[in-house]
N, C-alpha and C positions, 0 to 999 in steps of 0.2 A: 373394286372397279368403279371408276365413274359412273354417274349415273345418267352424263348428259348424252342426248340419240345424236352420234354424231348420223349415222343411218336413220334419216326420218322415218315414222312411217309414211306408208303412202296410200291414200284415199280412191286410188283408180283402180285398175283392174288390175288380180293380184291373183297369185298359184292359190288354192287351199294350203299347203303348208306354210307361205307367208302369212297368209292371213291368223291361223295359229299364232305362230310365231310372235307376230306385232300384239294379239290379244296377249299374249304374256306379258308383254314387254310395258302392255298399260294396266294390267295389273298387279306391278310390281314385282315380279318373278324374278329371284337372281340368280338362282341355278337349279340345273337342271342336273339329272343323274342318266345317263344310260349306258346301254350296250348299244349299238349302230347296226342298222338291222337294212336292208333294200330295203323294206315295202313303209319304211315311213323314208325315205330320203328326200323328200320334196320338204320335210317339217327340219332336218339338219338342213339344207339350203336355205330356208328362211330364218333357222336360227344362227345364220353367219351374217345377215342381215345388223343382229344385235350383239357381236360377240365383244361390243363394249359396254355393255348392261347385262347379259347372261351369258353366265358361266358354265358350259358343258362340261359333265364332269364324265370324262371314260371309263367303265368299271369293266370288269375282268368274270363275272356275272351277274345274272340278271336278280338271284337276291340279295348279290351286295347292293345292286342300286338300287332295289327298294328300300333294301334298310336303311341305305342313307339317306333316302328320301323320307323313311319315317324318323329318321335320329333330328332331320331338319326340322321336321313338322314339330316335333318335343322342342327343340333348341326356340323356335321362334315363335308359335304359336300358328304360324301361314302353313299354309300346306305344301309340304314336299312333292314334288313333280317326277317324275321315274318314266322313262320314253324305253319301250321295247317293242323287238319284233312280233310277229304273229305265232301263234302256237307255242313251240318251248321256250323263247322268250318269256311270252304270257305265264307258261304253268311256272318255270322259274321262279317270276316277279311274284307270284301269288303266296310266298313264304311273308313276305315283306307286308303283301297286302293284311294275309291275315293278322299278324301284329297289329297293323296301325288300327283294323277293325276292335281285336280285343283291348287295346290301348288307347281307343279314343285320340286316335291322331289326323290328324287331316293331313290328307295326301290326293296326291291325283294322278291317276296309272295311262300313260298312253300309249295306244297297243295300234302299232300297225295293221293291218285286217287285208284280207284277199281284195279284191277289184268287185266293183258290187255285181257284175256280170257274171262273177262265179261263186256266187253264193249258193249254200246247199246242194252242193255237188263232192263234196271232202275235199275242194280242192287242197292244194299246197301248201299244209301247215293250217287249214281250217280250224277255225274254233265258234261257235254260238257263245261270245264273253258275257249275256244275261244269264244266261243257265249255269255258267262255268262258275262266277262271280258271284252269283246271284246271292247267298249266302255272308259272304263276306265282304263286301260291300255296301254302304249307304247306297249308290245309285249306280247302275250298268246302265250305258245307251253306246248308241253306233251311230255318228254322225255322217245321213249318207247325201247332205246337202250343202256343201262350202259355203254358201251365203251362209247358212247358219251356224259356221264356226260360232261366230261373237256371244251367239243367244248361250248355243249347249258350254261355253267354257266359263260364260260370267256365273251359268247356274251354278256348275261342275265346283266353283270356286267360291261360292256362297255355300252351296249342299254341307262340302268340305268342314267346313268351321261351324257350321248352325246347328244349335241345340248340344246335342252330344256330336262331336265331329267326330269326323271317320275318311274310310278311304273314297272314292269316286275314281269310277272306270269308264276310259270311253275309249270306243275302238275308231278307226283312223281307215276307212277303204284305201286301198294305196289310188286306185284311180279316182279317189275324190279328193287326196291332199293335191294330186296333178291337175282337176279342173280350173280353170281361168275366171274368176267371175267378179262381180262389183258387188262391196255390202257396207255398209258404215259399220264402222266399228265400237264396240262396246263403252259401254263411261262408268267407270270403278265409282263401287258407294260403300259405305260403310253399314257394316256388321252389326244385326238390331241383334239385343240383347235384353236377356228375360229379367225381369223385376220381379220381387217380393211385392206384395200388396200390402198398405199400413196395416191391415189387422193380421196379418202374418205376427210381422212382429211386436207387435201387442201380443199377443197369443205368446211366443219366445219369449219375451219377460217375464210372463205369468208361471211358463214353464221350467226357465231357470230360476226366479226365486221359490219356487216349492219344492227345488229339489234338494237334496243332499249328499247325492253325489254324480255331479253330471261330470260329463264329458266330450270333448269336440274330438273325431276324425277329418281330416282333412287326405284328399288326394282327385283322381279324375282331370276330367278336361279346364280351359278356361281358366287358368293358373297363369301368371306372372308375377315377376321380383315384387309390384307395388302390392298385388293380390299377397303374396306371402306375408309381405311389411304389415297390410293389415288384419290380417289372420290371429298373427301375434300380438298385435295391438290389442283385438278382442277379447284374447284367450287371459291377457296380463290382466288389462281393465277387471274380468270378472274371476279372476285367478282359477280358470280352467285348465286342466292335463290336456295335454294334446297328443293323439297319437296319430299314426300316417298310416296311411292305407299301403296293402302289396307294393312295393320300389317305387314310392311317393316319398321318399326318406328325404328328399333335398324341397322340399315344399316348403318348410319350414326351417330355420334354425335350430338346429339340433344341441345346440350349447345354450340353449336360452332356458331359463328354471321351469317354465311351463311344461319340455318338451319330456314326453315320458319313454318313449323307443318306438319300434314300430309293431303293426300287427302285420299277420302272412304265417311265414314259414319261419319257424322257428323262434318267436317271438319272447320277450321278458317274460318266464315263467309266469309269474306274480301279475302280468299284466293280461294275461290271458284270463287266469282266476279272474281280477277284477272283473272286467267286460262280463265274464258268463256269469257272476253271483253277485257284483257288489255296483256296478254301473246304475245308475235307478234314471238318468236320464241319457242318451246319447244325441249327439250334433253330430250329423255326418254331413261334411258341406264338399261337395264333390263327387267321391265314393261313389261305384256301382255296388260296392260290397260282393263281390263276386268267390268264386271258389275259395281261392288262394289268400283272401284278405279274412274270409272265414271261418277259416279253418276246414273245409269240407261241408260249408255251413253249419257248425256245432257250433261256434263259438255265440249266433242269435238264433233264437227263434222261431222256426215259419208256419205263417207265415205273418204271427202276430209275437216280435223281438219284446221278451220278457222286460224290456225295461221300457220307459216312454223313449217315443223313438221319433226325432226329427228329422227328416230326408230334404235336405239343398240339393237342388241337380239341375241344370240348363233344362235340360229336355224333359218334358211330362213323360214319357213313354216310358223312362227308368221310375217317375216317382210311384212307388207302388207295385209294381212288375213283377219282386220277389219277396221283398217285405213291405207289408200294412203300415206305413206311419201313423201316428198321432198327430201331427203335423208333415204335409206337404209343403212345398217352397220351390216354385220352379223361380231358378234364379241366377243368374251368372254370378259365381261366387266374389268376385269384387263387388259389383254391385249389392249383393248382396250385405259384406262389410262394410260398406259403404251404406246398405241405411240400417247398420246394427248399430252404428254407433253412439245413438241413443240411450242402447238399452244398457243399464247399471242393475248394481243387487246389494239391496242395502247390507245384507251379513256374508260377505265370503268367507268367514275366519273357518265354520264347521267344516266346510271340507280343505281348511288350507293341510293341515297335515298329512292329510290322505293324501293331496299333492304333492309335497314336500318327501314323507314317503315313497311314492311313486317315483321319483327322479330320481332317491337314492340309489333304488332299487336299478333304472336303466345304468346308470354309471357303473354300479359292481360287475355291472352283467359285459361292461367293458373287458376287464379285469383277463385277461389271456388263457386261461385251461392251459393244463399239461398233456402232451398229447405225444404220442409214439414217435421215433426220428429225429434226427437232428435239424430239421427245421419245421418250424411253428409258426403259420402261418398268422396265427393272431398277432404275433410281434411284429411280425413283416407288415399286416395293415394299419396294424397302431403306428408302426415309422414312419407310410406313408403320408397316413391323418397327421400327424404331430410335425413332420418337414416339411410335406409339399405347401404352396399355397391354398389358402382357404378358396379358389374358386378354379381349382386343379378338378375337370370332367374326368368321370371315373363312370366306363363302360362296360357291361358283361354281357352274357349270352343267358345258358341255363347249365347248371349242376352244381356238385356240393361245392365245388370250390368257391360259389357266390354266397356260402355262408356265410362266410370269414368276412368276404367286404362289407356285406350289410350287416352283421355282429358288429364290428373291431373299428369302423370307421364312423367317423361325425361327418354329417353336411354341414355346410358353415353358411350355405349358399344357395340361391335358388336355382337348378337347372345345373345341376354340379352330378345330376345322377341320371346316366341312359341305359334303360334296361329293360328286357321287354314282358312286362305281365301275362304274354302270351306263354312265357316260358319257352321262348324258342331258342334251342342251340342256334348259335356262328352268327348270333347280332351285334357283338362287342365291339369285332374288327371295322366292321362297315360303321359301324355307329362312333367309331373312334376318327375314322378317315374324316365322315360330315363332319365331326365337331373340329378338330384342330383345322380342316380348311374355312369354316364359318369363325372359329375363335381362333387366329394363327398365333394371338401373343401371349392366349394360356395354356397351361399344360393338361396333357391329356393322355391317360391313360387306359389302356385296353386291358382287362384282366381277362384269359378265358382259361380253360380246362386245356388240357391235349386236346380229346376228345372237339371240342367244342370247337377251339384254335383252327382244327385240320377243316372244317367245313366250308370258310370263308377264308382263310387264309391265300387265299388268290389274291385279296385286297391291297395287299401288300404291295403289288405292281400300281394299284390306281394310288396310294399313298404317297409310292418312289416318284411317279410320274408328276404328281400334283402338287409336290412338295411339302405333303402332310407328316411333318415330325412326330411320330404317337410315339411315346412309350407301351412295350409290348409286355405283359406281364402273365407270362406263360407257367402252366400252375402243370404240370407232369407225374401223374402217380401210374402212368398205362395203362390208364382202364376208364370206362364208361361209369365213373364213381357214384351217377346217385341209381344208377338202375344195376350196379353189384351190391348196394346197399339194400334195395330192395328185395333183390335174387337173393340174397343172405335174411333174410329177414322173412320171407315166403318159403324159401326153398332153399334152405341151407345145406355149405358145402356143393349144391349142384350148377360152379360155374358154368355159365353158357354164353357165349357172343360179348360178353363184356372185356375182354382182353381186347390191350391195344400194341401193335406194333408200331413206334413212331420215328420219325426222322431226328437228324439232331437240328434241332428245333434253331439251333448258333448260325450252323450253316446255311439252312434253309432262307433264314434270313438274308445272310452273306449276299446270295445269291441275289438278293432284289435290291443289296446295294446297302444292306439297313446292318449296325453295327450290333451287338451283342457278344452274353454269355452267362454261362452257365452257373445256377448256386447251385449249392449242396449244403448250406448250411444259414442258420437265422443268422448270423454275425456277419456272413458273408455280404446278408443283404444291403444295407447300408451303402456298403464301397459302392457296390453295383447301381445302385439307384442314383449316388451321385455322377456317377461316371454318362449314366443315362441324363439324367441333366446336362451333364452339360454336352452332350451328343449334338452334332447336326444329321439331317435326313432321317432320324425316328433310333432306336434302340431296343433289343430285345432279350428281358432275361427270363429263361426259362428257369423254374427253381422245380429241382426233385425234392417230392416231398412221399411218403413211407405212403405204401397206399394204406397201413393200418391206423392213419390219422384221417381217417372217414370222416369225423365233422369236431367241434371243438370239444363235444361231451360223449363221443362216443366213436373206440374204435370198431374196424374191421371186426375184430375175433368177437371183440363185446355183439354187434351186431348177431353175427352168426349165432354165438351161445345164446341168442334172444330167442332165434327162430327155432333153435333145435327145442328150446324151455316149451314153447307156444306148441308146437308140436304134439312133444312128448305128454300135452297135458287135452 
């Protein structure tokens, strides 16, 4: 869209929902995500005002359009915007929010609200969004004075991105976006950003050359292409292993010799050993290091991490919170690389094999497992990684079937991976739609479970409508696969609630307009995927895959015989 106002703003007297409206429009807002709700109408009136600078994007519910408002907030670094009604709009939208809370994303939630005359009465769809939110959100307010749009949305929009970024909620009185008032409007400033102090990294030189076998984590907020470039710059200069934090796997270049796989869920065997026994210094430049990055927190220490332990992090309120560092560093991680570049070491050779090792080690760990059925989903990701383009967005939700992508596939690229650390099923779809309508000329592909697929697949309508071409990559074993992996593994044999009944997944598609069909086999795949290429209006192939190929090293029965062994003893 152009970006010139052909709709000035206007400096007179203006609705509260104009006034909105234009603060977006000055501080650079392109699209919006919502559901269309009465009690914010006055903020869609003022946003026809700009529908040649902002993009409304329709969604079909209220957590697809937060997730796409979190998929934008990861794509760009700005914060995602997501406009819903009062009440179940609100709880809705509040899947989305928590994501972007556990994933450091900036976002801005805006929630129509009762009339401030009926407040505290339950009226119509009531909600108290402090108390509701309060948890999951950087900041809850309720603006119940139109003059003060400009103040609460320039905050709303600084809160967003500063320090560790996150979501920002404000509720929206329907009779306050309808009062008439006069206010000047807000003046966009740029984003202050935290620094290292020279004896910081004084201190870091001192602590990389006495180690002998360090190593850099890179993941978290405050991340871009130039941020990655020099990531690896530092990592090469001082021939450091790098590994990425929980679905931080596209931070880095994952084809570059540094890069050793990632840590989370299911991680290079051997890389796990290292970190817990053989690491003696760690860089973590991003990292909250949270649940899922540490294994359950087994894989460090608490709350003193058994090796010397450097913490980079925007925000002070992370440095230290759950592990003690050796070194603090509140920093925005560019900047940050940006004054490491200094520091050298005069012997990297002792730990170059360990490195070198280490990378051997990620590549084998490529290598495809044999696994029950006639298709194998490792070859299907490896085909992916090895045809598509190197800068082909590759989105998921939560269950096993996100093994395989984050196993079997390289990032080549920065912002190549949307996935949510929250672990929330039915983000892939919405998070596929933002991406190909912010990137229309690269390809983008949605991988989810059945399971995962059915949650958000309403999406599919804002996709037809938007002319978002996703490739849909629908993974079908009928079952809720990583919670009958666990029910097998706790309580074997005692299926419960994890059977799925599903539609044919071709038609359903059909139906929104989007072409598809169906594998049965890894040979098959190939055909399919090019035929999805060269697709207009999006494409979707559901592959059946044996549900006794539970994950790349272990089936179904193997599972079960696990829990009945643990049991029986």
């Amino acid at each position: 869209m152009s970006s010139d106002i052909t709709n000035p703003i206007v400096t007179g007297a203006r609705s509260g929902g104009r006034i909105l409206a234009d603060q977006l429009r000055l501080l650079g807002a392109d699209t919006i995500y919502c559901v269309p709700g009465e009690s914010y109408l006055e903020l869609l009136d003022g946003l026809h005002a700009h529908q040649d600078a902002i993009n409304v994007i329709t969604c079909r519910h209220e957590s697809g359009a937060a997730n796409m408002a979190d998929a934008y907030g990861k794509l760009t670094g700005r914060p995602g915007i997501c406009a819903v009604t009062r009440g179940p709009g609100a709880t809705n939208a509040s899947n989305g929010v928590h994501t972007a809370f556990q994933d450091s994303t900036p976002m801005i939630l805006l929630i129509g609200q009762v009339g401030r005359g009926m407040v505290d009465r339950e009226a119509f769809q009531e909600i108290d969004y402090r108390r509701m939110f309060g948890q999951m959100a950087k900041w809850v307010a309720q603006i119940d004075d139109a003059a003060r749009i400009p103040e609460y949305i320039a905050r709303a929009w600084k809160m967003a991105q500063s320090g560790r970024p996150g979501p920002v909620v404000l509720a929206l009185p329907e009779d306050m976006l309808t009062d008439v008032v006069r206010c000047g409007d807000l003046r966009p400033t740029a984003r202050a950003k935290a620094a290292p102090v020279p004896q910081s990294m004084t201190r870091l030189q001192e602590l990389i050359a006495a180690a002998d076998r360090p190593m850099m984590m890179v993941g978290g907020p405050g991340w871009s292409e130039s941020c990655a470039q020099k990531a690896l710059a530092f990592a090469a200069r001082l021939g450091l292993p790098v590994t990425t934090s929980f679905r931080s796997q596209d931070y880095v270049d994952n084809g570059h010799a540094c890069y050793v796989g990632p840590v989370g869920i299911a991680p290079v065997p051997n890389l796990r050993k290292r970190l817990r026994e053989e690491v003696d210094l760690l860089i973590a430049v991003g990292p909250r290091l949270g649940e899922m990055t540490t294994q359950g927190y087994a894989l460090i220490d608490i709350p003193h991490p058994q090796m010397t332990f450097v913490h980079v992090h925007p925000d002070a309120d992370e440095l230290g919170q759950v592990y003690q560092p050796d070194l603090s560093i509140q920093s925005d991680p560019e900047v940050f690389f940006d004054a490491a570049e200094g520091i050298e070491v005069a012997d990297r050779s002792r730990w170059a094999d360990w490195v070198r090792t280490q990378r051997e080690d990620y590549i084998a760990f490529q290598t495809p497992t044999e696994v029950p059925g006639p298709v194998n989903m490792a070859k299907v990701v490896r085909h992916m990684s090895e045809t598509l383009p190197q800068d082909t967005i590759y989105t998921n939700g939560a269950g096993n079937y996100t093994v395989w992508l984050h196993r079997f596939h390289q990032h080549r690229a920065y912002r190549t991976q949307l996935a949510p650390t929250s672990g929330s099923m039915g983000y892939g779809v919405p998070a596929a739609v933002a991406a190909k309508l912010h990137h229309p000329d690269r390809t983008v592909v949605a991988m989810a479970g059945d399971g995962c697929f059915m949650m958000t697949s309403q999406e599919l309508a804002t996709a037809a409508q938007h002319g978002a071409d996703v490739i849909y990559v629908v993974v079908n074993n009928g079952m809720y696969g990583t919670i009958r992996m666990h029910q097998e593994r706790h309580h074997p044999g005692k299926v419960m609630a994890t059977k799925l009944v599903n539609p044919d997944f071709v038609a359903y598609a059909a139906a929104f307009g989007i072409a598809g069909e169906r594998v049965v086999s890894t040979e098959a795949f190939a055909g399919a995927l090019d035929r999805a290429r060269d697709a207009k209006g999006g494409y979707l192939i559901e592959i059946i895959v044996d549900p006794e190929a539970l994950t790349p090293n272990q089936s179904l029965s193997q599972v079960r015989a696990e829990g009945e062994a643990n049991l029986a003893s």
